[in-house]
N, C-alpha and C positions, 0 to 999 in steps of 0.2 A: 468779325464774326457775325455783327447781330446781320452785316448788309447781306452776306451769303445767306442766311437764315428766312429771309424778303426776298431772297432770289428765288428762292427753294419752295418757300409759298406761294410764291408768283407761278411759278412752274405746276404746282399741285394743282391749282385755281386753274390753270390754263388748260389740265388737262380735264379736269372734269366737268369744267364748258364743252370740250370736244365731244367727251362720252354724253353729255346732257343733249347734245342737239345730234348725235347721230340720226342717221335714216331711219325709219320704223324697222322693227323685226322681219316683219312679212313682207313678202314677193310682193311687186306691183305689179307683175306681167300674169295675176292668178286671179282669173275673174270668174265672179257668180253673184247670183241672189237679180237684185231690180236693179234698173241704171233709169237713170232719169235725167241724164244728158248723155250727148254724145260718147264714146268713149274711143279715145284716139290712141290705135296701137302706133307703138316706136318702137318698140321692140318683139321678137318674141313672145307670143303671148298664148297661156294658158287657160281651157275653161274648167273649173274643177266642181262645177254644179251647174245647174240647169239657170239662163240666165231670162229674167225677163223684160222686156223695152218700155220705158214709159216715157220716151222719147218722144215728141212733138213735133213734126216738119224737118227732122236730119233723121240723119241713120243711126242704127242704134251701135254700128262700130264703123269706124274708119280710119284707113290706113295711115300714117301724118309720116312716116318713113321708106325708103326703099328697104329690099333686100330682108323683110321679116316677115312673119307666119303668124296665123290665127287658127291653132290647133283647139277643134272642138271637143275633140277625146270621149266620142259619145253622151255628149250632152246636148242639150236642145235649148234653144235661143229663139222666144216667142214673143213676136210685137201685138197691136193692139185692135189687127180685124176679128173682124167674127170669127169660131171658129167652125162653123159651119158652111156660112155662106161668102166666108173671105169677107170682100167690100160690097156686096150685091152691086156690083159693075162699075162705081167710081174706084179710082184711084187718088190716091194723097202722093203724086208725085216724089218731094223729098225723105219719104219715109222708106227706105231701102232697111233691108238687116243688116248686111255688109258692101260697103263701100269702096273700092279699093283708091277713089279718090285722086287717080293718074299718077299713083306710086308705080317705081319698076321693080322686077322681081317679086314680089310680093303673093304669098298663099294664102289658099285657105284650106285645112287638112280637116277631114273626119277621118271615124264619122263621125256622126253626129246629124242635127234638124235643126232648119231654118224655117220656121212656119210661121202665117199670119202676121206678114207683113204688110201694110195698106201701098204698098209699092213694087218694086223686086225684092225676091230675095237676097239675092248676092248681085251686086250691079260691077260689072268691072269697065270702070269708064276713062279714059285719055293714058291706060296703063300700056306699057310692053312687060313681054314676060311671065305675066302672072299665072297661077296655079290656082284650079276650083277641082279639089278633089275630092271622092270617096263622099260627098255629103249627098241628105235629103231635102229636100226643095217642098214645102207642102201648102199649100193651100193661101199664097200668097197673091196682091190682087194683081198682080201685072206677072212675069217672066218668072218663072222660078229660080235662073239663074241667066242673066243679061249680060251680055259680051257689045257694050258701044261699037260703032267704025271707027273712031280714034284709037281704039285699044290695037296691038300687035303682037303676035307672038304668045298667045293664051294656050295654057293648057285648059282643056275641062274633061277630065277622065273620071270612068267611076261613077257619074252622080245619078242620080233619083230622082226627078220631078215630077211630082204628080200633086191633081187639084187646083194648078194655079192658072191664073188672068185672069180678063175681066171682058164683060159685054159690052165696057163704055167706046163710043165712036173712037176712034185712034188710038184706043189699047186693049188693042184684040189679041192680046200677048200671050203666053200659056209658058208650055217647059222649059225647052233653054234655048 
């Protein structure tokens, strides 16, 4: 009796390890507030407040899987130019809003706004497939929304560019 008794609280012990280390409550596909490194969708992904970049030389989102979405849901995703004058003519190269990073399939759904980025807004680079819908593009220092020659098979339907490039020599860039 007493060994089933040891068994039984082995089992109890065993289970409440399990409940102690489950996953957190909340969604990890439900983004807002500041980011301050990159943030790398794998899945499905939700914005449910207005998110802002304090990202440094990457993007402030990027794709790290095929076949999944970055639904804005009318929120608005602002990196770190001016917001008046964008970059007055430089560009910060790596600092794109979204990336899609030569994922296939991969979207981006609004609406929603992508503003003041010291790069592109939405860069779709070495992708097939991908989807830039329904967003606004503003005041970003290069392209508002950039489709690479590596990329194939791009939808970009729907979007709004305005305010964005720059006057620097080799990125005389603007809408999409």
């Amino acid at each position: 009796m007493k060994n089933l008794r040891n068994e039984w609280m082995l089992g109890v012990l065993t289970l409440t390890a399990i409940v102690a280390f489950e996953s957190p409550a909340w969604p990890q596909d439900r983004v807002s507030g500041v980011l301050t490194r990159t943030y790398v969708i794998v899945e499905d992904t939700d914005l449910v407040g207005d998110v802002t970049c304090d990202v440094t030389n990457s993007p402030c989102f990027s794709f790290g899987a095929s076949g999944v979405e970055l639904r804005l849901n009318g929120f608005t995703i602002t990196g770190k130019a001016d917001a008046v004058t964008a970059c007055g003519g430089a560009v910060f190269a790596p600092e794109a809003g979204i990336n899609t990073s030569g994922r296939s399939n991969v979207g981006v759904r609004g609406p929603g706004l992508v503003q003041r980025f010291r790069s592109f807004g939405v860069t779709v680079s070495g992708s097939t497939d991908a989807r830039i819908q329904d967003i606004t593009a503003s005041t970003n220092c290069a392209s508002g929304i950039f489709v690479g020659s590596t990329s194939f098979g791009t939808l970009v339907e729907g979007n709004v560019s305005v305010r964005n490039g720059s006057a620097a020599a080799g990125f005389f860039c603007g809408g999409i």
